[in-house]
TITOR-293466 format. One record per atom (N, C-alpha, C, CB): residue in three letters; x, y, z; residue number from 1. Coordinates in steps of 0.001 Angstrom, whole numbers, always signed. Atoms other than C-alpha are relative to their C-alpha. Glycine has a CB too. Layout:
SITE code      xx      yy      zz pos
SITE  ALA       X       Y       Z NUM
...
END
This chain:
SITE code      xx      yy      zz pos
SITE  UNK    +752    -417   -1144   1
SITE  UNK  +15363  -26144  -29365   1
SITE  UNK     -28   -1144   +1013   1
SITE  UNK   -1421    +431    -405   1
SITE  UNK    -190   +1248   -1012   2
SITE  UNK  +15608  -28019  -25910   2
SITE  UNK   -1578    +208    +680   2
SITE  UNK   +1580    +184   +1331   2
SITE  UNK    +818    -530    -666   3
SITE  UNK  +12462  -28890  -24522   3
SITE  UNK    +140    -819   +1681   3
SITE  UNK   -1378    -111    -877   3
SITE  UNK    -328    +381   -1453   4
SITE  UNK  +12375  -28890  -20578   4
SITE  UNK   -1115    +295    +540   4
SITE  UNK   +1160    +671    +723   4
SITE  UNK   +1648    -439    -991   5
SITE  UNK   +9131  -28626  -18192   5
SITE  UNK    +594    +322   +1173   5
SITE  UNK   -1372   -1395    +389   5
SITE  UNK    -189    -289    -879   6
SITE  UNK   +9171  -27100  -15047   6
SITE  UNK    +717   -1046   +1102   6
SITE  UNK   -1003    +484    +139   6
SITE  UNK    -285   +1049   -1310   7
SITE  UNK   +9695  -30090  -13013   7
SITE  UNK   +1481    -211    -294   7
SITE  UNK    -980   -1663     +33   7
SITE  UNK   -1061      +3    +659   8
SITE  UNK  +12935  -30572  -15244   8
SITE  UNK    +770    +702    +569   8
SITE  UNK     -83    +266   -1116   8
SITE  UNK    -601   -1329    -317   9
SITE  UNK  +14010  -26903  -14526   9
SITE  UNK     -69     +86   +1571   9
SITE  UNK    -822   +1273    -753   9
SITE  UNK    -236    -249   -1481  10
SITE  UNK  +13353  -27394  -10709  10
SITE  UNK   +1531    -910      -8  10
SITE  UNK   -1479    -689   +1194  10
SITE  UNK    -562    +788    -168  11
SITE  UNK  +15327  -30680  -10832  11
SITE  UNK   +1742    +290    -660  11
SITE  UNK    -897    -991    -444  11
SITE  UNK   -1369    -541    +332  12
SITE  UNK  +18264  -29003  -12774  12
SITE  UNK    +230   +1591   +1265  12
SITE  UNK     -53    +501   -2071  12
SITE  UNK    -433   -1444    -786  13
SITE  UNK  +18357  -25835  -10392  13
SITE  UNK    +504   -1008   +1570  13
SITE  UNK   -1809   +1531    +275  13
SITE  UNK    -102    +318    -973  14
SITE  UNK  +18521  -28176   -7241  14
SITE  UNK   +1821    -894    -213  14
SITE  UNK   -1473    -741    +383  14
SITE  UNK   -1404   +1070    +739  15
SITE  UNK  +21552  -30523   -9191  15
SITE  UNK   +1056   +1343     +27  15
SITE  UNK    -336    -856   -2192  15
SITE  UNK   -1219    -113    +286  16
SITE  UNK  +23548  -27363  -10028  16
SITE  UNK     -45    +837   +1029  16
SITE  UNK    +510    +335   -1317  16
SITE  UNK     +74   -1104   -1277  17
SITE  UNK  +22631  -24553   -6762  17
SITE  UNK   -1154    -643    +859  17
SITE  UNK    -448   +1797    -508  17
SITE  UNK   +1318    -138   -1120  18
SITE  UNK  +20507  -26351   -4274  18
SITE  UNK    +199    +953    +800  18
SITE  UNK    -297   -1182    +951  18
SITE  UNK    -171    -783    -827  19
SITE  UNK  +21389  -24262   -1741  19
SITE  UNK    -158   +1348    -261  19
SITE  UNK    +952    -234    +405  19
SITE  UNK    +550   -1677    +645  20
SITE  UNK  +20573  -20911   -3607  20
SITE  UNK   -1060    +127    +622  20
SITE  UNK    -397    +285   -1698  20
SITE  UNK   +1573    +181    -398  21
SITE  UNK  +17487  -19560   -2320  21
SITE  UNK   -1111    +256   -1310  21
SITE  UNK    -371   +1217   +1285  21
SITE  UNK    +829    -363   +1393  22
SITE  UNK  +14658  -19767   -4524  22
SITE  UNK   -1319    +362    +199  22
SITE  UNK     -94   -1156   -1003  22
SITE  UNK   +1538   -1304    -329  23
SITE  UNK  +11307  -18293   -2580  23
SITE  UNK    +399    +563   +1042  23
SITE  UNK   -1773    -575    +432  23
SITE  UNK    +154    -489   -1372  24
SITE  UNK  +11203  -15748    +153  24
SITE  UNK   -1322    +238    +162  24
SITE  UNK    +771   +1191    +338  24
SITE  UNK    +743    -594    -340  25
SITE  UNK   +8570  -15021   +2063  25
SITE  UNK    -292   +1149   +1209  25
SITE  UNK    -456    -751     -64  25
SITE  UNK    -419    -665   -1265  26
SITE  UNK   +8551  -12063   +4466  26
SITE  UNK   -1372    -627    +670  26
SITE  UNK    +258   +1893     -23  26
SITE  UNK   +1310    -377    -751  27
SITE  UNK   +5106  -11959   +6007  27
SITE  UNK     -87   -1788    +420  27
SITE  UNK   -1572    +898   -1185  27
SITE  UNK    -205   +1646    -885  28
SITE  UNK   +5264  -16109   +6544  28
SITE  UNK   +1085     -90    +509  28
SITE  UNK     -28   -1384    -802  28
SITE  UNK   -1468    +739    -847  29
SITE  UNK   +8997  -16221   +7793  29
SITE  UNK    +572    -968    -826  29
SITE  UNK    -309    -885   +1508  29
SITE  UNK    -274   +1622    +663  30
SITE  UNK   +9603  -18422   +5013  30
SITE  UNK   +1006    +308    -934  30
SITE  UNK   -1390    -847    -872  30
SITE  UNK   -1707    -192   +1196  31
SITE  UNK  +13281  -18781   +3171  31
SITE  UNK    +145   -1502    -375  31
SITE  UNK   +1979    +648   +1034  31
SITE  UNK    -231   +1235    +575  32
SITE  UNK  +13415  -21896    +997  32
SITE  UNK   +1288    -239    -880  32
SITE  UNK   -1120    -260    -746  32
SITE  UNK    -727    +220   +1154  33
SITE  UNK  +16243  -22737    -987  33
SITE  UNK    -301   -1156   -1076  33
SITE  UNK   +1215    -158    +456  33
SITE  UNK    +536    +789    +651  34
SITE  UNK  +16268  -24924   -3914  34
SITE  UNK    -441   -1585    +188  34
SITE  UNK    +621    +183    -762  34
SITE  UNK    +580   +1147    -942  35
SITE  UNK  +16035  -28384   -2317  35
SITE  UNK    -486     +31    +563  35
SITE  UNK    +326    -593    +565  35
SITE  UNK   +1112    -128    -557  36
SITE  UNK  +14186  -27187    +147  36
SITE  UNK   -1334    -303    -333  36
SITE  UNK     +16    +884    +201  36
SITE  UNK   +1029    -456   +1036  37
SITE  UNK  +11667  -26235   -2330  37
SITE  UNK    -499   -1414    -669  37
SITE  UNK    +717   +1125   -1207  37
SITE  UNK    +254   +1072    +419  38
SITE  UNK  +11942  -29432   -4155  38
SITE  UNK    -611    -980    +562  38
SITE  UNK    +776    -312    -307  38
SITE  UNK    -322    +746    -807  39
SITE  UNK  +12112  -31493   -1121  39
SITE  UNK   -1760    +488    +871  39
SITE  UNK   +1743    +303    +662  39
SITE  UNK   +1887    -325     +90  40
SITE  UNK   +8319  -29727     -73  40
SITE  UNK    -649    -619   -1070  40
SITE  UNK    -485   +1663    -277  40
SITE  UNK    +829    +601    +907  41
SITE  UNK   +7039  -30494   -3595  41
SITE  UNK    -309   -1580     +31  41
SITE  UNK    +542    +335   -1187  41
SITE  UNK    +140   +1420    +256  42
SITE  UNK   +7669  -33860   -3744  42
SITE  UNK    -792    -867    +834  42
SITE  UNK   +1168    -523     -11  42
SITE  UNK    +735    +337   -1161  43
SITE  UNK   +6731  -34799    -264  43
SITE  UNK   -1734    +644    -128  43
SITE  UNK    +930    +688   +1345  43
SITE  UNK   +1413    -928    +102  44
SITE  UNK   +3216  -32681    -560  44
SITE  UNK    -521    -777   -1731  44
SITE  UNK    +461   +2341     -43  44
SITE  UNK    +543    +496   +1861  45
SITE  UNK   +2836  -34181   -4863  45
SITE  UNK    -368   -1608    +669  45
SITE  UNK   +1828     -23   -1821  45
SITE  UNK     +19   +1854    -583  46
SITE  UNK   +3359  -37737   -3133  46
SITE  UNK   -1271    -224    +851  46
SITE  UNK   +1519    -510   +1242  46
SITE  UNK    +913    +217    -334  47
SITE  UNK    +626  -37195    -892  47
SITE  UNK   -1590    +568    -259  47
SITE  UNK    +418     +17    +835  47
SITE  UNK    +752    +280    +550  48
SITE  UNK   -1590  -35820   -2653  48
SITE  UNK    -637   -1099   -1434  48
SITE  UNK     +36    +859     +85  48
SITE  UNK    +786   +1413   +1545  49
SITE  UNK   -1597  -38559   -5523  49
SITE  UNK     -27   -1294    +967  49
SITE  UNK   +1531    -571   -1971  49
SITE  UNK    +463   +1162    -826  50
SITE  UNK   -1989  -41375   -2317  50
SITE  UNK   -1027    +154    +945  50
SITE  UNK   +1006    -504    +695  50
SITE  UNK   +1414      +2    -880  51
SITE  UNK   -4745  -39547    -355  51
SITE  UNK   -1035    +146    -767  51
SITE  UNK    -169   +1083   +1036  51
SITE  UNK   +1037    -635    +856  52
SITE  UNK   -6918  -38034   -3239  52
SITE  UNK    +274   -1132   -1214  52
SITE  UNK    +276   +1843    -412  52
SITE  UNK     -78    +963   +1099  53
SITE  UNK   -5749  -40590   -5783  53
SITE  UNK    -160   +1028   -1236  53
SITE  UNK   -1222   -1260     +87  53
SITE  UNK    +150   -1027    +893  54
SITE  UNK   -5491  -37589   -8139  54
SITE  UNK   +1335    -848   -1424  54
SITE  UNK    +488   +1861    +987  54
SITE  UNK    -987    +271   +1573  55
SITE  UNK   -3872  -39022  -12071  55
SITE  UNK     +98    +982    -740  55
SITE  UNK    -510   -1020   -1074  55
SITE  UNK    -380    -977   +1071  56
SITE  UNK   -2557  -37725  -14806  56
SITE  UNK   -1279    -320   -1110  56
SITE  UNK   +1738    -316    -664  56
SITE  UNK   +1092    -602    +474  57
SITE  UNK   -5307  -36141  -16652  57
SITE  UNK   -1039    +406    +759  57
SITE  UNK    -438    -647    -787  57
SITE  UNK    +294   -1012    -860  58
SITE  UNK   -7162  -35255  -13785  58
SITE  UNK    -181   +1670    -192  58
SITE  UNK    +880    -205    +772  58
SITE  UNK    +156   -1919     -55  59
SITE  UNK   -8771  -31310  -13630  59
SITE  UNK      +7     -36   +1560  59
SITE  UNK   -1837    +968    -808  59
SITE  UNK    -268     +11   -1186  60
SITE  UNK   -7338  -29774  -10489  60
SITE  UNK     +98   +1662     +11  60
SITE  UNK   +1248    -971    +407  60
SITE  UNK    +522   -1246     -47  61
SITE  UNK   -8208  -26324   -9722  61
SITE  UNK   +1138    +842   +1699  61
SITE  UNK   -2122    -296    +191  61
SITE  UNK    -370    -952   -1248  62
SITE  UNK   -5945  -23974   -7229  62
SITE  UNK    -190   +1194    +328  62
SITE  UNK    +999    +103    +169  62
SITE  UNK    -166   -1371    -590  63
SITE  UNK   -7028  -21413   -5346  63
SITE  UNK    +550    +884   +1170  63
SITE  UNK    -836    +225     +56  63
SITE  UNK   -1183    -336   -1076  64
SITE  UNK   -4437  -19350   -3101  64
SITE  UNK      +1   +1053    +183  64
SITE  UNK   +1296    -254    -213  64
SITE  UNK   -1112    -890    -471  65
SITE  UNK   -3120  -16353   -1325  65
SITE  UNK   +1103    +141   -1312  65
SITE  UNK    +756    -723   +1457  65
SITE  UNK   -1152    +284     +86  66
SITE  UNK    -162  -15513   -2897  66
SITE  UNK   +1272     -91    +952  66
SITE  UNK    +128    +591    -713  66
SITE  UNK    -493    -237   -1048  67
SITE  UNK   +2021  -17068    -743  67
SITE  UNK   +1213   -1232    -424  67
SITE  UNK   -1070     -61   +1347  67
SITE  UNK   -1136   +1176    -411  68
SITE  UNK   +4576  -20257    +138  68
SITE  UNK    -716   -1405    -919  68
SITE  UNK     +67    -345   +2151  68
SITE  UNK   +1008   +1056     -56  69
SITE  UNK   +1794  -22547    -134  69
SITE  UNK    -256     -18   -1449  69
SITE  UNK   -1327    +269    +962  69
SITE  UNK    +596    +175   +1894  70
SITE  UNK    +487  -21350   -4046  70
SITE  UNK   +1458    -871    -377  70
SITE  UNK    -204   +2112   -1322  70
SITE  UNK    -874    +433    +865  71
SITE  UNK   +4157  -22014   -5079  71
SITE  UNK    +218   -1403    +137  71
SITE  UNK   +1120    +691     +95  71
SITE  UNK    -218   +1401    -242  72
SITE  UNK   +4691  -25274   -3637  72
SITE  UNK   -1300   -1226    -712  72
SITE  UNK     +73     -40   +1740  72
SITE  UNK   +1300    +567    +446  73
SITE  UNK    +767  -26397   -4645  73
SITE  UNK    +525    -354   -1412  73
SITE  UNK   -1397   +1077     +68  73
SITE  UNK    -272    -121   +1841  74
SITE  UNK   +1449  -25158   -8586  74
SITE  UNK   +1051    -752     +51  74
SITE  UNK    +389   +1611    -882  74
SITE  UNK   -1093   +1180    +446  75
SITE  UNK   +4782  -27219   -8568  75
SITE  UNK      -9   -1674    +121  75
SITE  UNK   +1145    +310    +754  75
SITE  UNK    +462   +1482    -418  76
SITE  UNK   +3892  -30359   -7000  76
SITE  UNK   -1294    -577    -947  76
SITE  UNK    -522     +40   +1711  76
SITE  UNK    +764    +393   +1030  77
SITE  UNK    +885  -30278   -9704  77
SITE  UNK    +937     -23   -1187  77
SITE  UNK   -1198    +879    -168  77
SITE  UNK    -686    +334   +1058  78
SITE  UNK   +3343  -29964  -12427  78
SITE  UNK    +907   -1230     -54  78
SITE  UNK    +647   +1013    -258  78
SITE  UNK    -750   +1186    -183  79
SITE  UNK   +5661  -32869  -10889  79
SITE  UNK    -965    -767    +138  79
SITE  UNK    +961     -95   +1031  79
SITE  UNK    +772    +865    -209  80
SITE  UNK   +2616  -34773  -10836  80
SITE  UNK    -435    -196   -1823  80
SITE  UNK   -1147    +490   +1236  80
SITE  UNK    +224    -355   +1289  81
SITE  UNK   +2179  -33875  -14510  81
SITE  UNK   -1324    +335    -321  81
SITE  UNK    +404    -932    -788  81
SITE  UNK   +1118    -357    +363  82
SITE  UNK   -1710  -32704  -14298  82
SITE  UNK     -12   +1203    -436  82
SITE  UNK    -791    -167    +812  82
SITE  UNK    +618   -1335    +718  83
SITE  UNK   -1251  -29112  -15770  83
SITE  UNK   +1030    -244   -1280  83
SITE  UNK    +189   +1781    +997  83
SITE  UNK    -882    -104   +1457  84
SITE  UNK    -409  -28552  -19619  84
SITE  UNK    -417   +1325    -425  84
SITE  UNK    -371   -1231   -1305  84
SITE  UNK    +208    -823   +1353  85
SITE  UNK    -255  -26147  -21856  85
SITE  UNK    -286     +55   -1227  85
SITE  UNK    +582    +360    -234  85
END
């Protein structure tokens, strides 16, 4: 069994199809492909762990729309490593 975490599975989807798309949104106008996508998280994970000083173990609570914004939030918390299972 291979184990891989999300952040893993972004970071392999951007390595072998960045350019795939990987959210739409009609109602925002919003077409991300996979770097794109990545390339939000990281930038947005980065500043929230230098404005909020948010660590790993940290409780971090999201509440959203479903929209552009949840997906990018929920990923950038997993590349930050504060949610487990």
């Amino acid at each position: 069994m291979l184990y891989i975490n999300l952040n893993d599975m972004l970071t392999m989807r951007v390595n072998e199809s960045g350019s795939e798309q990987a959210v739409a949104s009609h109602y925002e106008k919003i077409n991300k492909n996979f770097s794109q996508l990545n390339d939000d998280v990281c930038r947005v994970a980065k500043s929230l762990n230098e404005r909020l000083d948010i660590q790993r173990g940290d409780v971090v609570s999201v509440w959203s729309l479903n929209s552009y914004n949840w997906v990018k939030n929920y990923l950038k918390l997993f590349l930050l490593v504060l949610i487990s299972f």
